[in-house]
C-alpha positions as CSV (number, residue, x, y, z in Angstrom):
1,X,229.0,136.9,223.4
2,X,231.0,137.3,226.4
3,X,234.1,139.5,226.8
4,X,236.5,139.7,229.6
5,X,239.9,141.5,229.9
6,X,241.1,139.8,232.8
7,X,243.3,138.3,231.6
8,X,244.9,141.5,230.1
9,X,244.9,143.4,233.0
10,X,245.9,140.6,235.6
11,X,248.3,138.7,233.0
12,X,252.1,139.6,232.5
13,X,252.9,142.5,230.3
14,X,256.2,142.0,229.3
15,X,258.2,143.7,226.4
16,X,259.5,140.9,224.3
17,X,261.5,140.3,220.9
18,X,259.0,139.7,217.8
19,X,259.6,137.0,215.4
20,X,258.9,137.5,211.9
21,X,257.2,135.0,209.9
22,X,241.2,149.7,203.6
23,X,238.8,151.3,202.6
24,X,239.1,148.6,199.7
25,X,240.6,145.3,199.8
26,X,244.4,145.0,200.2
27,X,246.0,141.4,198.6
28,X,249.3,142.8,198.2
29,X,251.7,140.1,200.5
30,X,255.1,140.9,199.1
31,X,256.1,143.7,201.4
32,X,258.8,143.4,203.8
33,X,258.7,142.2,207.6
34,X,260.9,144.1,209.9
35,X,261.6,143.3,213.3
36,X,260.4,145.2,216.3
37,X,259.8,145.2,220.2
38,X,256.1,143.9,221.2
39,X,254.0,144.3,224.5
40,X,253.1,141.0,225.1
41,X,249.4,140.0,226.4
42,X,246.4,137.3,226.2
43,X,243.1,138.0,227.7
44,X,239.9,135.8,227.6
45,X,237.6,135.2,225.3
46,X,234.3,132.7,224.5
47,X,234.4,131.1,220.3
48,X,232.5,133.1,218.2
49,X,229.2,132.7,216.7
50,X,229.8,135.9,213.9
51,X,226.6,136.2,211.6
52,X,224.9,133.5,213.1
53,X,221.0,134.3,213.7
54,X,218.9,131.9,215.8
55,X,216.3,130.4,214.0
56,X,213.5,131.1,216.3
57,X,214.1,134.9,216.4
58,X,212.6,136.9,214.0
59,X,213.4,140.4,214.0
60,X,210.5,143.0,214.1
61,X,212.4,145.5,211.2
62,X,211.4,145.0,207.7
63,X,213.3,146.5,204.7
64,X,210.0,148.4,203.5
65,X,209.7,150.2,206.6
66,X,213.0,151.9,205.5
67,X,213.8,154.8,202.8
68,X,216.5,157.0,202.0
69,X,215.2,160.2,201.3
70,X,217.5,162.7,199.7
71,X,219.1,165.2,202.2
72,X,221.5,167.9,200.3
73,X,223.8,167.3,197.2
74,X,226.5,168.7,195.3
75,X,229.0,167.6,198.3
76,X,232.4,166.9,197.1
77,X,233.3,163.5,198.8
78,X,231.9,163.5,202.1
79,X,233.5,161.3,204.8
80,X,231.9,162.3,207.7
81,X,229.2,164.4,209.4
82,X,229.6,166.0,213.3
83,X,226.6,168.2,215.1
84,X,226.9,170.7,218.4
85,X,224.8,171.1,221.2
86,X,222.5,173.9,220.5
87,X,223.5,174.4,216.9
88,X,221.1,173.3,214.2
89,X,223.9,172.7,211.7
90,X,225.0,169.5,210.7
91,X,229.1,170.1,209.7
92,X,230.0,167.5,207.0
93,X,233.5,167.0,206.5
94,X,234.8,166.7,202.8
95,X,237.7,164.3,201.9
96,X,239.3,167.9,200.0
97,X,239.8,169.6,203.4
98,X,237.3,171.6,203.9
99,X,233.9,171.4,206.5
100,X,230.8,172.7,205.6
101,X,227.8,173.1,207.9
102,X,224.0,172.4,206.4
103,X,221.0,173.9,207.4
104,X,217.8,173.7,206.3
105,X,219.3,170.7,203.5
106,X,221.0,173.7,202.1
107,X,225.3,174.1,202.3
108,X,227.1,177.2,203.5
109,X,230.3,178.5,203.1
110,X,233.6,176.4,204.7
111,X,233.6,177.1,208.7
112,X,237.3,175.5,207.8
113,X,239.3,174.8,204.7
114,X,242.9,173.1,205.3
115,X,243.2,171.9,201.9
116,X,246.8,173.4,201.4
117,X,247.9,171.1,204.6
118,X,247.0,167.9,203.7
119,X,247.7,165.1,201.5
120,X,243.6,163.8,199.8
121,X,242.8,161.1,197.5
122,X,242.7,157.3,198.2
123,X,242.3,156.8,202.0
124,X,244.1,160.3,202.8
125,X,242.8,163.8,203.2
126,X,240.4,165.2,206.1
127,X,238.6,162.4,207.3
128,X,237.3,163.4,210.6
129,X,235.7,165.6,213.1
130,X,234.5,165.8,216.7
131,X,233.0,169.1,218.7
132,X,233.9,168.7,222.6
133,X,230.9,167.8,224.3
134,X,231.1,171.3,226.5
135,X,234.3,173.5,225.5
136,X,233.9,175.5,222.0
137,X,236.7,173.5,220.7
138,X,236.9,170.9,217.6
139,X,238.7,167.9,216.6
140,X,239.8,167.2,213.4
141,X,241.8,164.4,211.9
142,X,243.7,164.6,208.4
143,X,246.9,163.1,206.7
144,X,249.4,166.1,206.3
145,X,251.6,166.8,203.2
146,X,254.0,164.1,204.3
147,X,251.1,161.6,204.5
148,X,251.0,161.4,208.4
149,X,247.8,161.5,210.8
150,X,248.0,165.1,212.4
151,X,244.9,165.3,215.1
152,X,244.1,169.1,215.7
153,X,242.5,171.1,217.9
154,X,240.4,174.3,216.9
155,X,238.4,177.2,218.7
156,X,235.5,177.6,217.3
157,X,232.7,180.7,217.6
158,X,229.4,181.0,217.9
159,X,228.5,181.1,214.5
160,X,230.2,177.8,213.4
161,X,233.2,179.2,212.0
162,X,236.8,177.9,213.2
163,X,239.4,179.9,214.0
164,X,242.6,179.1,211.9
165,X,245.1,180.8,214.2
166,X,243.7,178.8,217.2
167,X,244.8,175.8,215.1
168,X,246.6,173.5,217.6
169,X,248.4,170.2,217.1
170,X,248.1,167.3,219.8
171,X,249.1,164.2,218.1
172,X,251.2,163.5,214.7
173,X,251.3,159.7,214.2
174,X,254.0,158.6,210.9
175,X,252.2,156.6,208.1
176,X,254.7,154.3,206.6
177,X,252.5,153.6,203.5
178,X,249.5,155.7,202.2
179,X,246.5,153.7,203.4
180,X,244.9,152.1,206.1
181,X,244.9,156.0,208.3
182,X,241.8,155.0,209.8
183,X,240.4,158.8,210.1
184,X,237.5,159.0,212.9
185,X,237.2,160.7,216.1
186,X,234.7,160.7,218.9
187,X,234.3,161.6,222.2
188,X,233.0,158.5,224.4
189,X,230.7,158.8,227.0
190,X,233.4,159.9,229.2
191,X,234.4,163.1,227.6
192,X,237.8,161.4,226.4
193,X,238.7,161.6,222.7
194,X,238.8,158.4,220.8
195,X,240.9,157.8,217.8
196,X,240.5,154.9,215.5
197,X,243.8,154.3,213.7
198,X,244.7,151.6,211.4
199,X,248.0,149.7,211.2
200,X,249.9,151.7,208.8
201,X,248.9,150.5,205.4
202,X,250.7,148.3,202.5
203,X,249.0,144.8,203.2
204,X,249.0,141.8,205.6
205,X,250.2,144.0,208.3
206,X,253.6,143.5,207.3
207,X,255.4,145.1,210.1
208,X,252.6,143.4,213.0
209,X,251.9,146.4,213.9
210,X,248.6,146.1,215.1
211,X,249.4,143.6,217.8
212,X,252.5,145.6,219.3
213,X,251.8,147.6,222.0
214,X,254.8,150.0,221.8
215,X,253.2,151.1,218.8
216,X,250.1,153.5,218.1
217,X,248.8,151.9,214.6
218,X,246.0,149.7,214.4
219,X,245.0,150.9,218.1
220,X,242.0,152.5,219.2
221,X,243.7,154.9,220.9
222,X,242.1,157.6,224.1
223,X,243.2,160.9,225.1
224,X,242.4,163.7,227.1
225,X,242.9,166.6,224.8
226,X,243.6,169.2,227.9
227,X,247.0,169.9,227.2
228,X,249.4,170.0,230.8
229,X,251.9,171.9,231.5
230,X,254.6,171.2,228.2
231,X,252.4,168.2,227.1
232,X,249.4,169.1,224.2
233,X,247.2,166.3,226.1
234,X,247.0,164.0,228.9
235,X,246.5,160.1,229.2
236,X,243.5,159.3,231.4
237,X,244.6,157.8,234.6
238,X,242.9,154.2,233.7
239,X,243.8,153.6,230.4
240,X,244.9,150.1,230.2
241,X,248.3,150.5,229.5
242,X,249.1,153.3,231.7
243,X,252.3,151.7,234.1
244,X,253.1,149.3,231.3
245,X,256.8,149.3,230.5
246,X,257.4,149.3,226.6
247,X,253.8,149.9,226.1
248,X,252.0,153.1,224.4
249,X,250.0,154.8,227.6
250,X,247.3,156.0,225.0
251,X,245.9,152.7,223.7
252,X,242.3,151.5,224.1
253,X,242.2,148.4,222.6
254,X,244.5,146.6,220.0
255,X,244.0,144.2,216.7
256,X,242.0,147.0,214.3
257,X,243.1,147.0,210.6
258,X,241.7,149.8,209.6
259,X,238.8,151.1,211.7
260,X,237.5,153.9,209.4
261,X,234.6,154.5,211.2
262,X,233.7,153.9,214.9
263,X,230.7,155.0,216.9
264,X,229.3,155.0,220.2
265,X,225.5,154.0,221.1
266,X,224.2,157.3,222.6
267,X,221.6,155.7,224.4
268,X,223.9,152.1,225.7
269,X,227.4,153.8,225.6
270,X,228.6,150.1,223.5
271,X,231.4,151.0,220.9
272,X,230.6,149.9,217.7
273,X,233.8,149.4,214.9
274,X,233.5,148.8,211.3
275,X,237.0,147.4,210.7
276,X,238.2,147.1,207.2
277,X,239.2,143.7,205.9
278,X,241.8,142.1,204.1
279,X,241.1,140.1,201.0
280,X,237.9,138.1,202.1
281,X,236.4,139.6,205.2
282,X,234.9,142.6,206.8
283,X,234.2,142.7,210.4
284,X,231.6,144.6,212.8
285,X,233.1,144.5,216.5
286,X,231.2,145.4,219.9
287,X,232.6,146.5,222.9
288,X,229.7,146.8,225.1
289,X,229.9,149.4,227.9
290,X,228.8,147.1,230.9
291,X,232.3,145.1,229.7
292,X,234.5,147.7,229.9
293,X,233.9,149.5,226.7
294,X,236.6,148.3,224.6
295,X,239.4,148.7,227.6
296,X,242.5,146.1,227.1
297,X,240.2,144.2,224.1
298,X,242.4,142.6,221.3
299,X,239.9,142.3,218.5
300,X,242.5,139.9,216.3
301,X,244.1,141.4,213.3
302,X,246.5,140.3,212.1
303,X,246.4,136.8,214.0
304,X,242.8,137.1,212.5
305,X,240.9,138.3,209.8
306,X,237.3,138.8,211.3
307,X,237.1,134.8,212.8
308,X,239.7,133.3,210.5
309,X,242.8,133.0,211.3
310,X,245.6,135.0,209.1
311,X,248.9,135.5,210.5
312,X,250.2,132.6,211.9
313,X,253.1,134.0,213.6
314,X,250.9,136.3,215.4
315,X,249.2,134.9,218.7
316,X,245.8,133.5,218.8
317,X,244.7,134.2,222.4
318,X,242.3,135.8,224.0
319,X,241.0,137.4,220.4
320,X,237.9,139.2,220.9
321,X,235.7,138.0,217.8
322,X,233.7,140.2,215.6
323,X,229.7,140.3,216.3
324,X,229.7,139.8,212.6
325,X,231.2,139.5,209.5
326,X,230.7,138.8,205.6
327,X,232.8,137.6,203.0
328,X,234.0,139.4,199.8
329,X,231.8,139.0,196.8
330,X,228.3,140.4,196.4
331,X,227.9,141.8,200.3
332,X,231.0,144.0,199.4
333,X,234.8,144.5,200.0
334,X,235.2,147.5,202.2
335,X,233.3,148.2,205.4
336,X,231.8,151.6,206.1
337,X,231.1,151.8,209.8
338,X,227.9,153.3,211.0
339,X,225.4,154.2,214.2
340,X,222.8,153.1,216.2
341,X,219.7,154.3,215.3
342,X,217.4,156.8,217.9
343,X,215.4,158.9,215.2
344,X,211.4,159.1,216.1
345,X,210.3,158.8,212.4
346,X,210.6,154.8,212.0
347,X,210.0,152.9,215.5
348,X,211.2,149.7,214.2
349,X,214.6,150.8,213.5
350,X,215.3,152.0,217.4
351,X,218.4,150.7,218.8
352,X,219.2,148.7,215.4
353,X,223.1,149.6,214.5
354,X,222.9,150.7,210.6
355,X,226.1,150.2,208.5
356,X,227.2,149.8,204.6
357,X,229.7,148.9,202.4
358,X,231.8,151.2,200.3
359,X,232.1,148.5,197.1
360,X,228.1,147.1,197.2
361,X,226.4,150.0,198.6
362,X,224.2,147.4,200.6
363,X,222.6,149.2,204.1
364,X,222.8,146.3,206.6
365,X,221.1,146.9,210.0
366,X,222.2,144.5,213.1
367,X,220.1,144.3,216.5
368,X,222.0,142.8,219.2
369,X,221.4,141.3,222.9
370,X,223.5,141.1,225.9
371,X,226.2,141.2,222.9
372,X,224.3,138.3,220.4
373,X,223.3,138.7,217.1
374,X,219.9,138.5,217.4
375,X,218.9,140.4,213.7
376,X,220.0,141.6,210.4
377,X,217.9,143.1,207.7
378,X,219.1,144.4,204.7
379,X,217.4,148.1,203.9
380,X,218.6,148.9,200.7
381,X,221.8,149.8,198.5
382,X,223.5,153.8,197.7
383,X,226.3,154.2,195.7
384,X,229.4,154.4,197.2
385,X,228.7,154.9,200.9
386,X,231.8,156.1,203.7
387,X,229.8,156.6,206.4
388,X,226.7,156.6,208.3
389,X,226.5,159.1,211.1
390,X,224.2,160.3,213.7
391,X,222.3,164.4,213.5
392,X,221.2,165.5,217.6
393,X,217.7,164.2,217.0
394,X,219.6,160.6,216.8
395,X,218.4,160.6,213.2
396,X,220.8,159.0,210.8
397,X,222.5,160.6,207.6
398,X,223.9,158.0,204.9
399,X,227.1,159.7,203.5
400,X,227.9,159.1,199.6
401,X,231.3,159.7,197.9
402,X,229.7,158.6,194.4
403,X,226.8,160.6,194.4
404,X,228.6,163.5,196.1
405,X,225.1,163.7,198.7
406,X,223.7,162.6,201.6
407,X,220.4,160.8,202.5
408,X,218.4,160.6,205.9
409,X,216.8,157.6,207.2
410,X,213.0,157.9,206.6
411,X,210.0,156.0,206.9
412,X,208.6,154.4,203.6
């Protein structure tokens, strides 16, 4: 599957009048449409061959090679899971507000506990962490008492522990309804911050949001968190909408409904997105690194959901189609984005990109080529899952909001 963003970065980008026309699945399509400026923009784009397999490739990876062994319990919702260099902790962050590290299988004491600054429950609370890749510093994301995304910056010591009164504030992005926040952070391969946020909630993206460039929902956005001068952060020099008149500097890539969890292949650099669906499909998109990452992509929503086509006063070019997707029903209803697998206890599963579904609980592992489905195995099913996330070792850690634990990726 071939991407380009030619188009986008050579075509017009002009600020025009627009005319009107989860985790979980949204069906809701009575809210008002209001009117507001859009960037304009079409790129290039070959059709789409989501979830199709070729016959004559079998994939190596069988489900009985696979376990989930049980890792530590009595974790109140767990959304996501961050490591240090040189620190054997694993910090796993707790919808509530507070992060915990784990060693030895075992939880400590908070290192962090914002739970009187937030709003939690639903799709809202703390939902994500990052450690900068050389500074002692951390990145959280969390929906404040008003229900806006805050992303923060903390100092953190040697032992793990943040520093409240370092506490500082780079970003604070309105929610107009109370889902659809998105939640993760990473730093890419560059040593940038990415942030995956979704389109502002309600259903239908009723505002089109996500397709507007003067606006940061449903955008994967990229930052560098060094603050300058009066400014908490700066916008790297070749982000593709840096120079664009009407048109948010920080944006990555456009057309995400709700990308709840995102991750980058440590060993590839490809960006991998688990975007939420509508009311009938849930997408996997891949932005390989060799491409450009994810820079100036428009993967779809709302002119699409995953390959089908939604709004239809939302333009249909240059749409960068989902590596795969799968309808509502007994696959699930709500994506949990995952990682690539790099762990040394199940050769097999090397390189494979391991993801789940919050409503099924079905693991799914995809391999890929050049950017072609070429597997998918199903590995198993755990209750509830929001995330699956990478430890230093490039082990992987299924999180579970159900059972209130986490399981590792094992060898049968």
């Amino acid at each position: 599957m071939k991407r380009s963003t030619t188009g986008l970065l050579g075509a017009a980008l002009s600020l025009a009048s627009w005319l009107p026309a989860a985790c979980g699945a949204d069906n809701d399509d009575s809210q008002p449409v209001a009117s507001a400026p859009e960037v304009t923009f079409s790129t290039t784009q070959t059709e789409s061959t989501a979830g199709t397999i070729p016959a004559t490739i079998v994939p190596a990876l069988a489900a009985d090679q696979v376990t989930f062994a049980p890792f530590v319990n009595e974790l109140a919702s767990p959304v996501d899971l961050a490591w240090r260099t040189g620190d054997g902790a694993l910090y796993v962050v707790l919808q509530g507000g507070t992060i915990v590290p784990v060693r030895d299988g075992a939880a400590g004491a908070p290192v962090l506990d914002v739970s009187d600054s937030i709003t939690s429950g639903g799709e809202q609370g703390l939902l994500g962490l990052a450690f900068h890749p050389i500074k002692p510093l951390a990145y959280v994301n969390y929906t404040d008492e008003d229900g806006d995304t805050v992303i923060a910056e903390y100092a953190v010591a040697s032992d793990g522990t943040f520093d409240p009164a370092s506490a500082r504030t780079l970003l604070t992005i309105d929610q107009p309804y109370g889902n659809h926040n998105g939640g993760n952070v990473e730093f890419g391969p560059d040593g940038y911050l990415y942030i995956g946020m979704g389109d502002g909630g309600s259903a239908n993206d009723p505002e089109r949001r996500a397709l507007n460039a003067s606006q940061l929902l449903g955008k994967m956005l990229r930052i560098d968190p060094t603050p300058d001068a009066d400014q908490p952060y700066t916008i790297p020099a070749d982000n593709p909408f840096v120079g664009v008149t009407g048109a948010r500097p920080e944006i990555w890539s456009v057309g995400v409904r709700n990308p709840w969890r995102f991750t980058f292949d440590s060993a590839t650099g490809d960006l991998w997105i688990g975007d939420v669906g509508q009311g009938d499909w849930e997408e996997i998109d891949l932005a390989r690194a060799v491409d450009g990452g994810g820079r100036g992509l428009n993967f779809g929503w709302s002119a699409f959901e995953g390959t089908h086509r939604f709004n239809d006063d939302q333009s249909p070019d240059g749409v960068a189609m989902p590596i795969f997707e799968y309808q509502h029903g007994d696959a699930g209803c709500s994506v949990s984005g995952g990682d690539v697998y790099h762990g040394s206890e199940v050769p097999s599963l090397v390189g494979w990109y391991l993801f789940s579904d919050y409503c099924s609980g079905v693991v799914t592992a995809l391999q890929q080529t050049d950017g072609a489905l070429t597997g998918q195995v199903e590995l198993g099913t755990i209750s509830g899952v929001s995330a699956i996330c990478s430890g230093p070792d490039g082990q992987l850690y299924v999180l579970s909001l159900n059972d209130n634990a986490i399981y590792r990726v094992a060898a049968a």
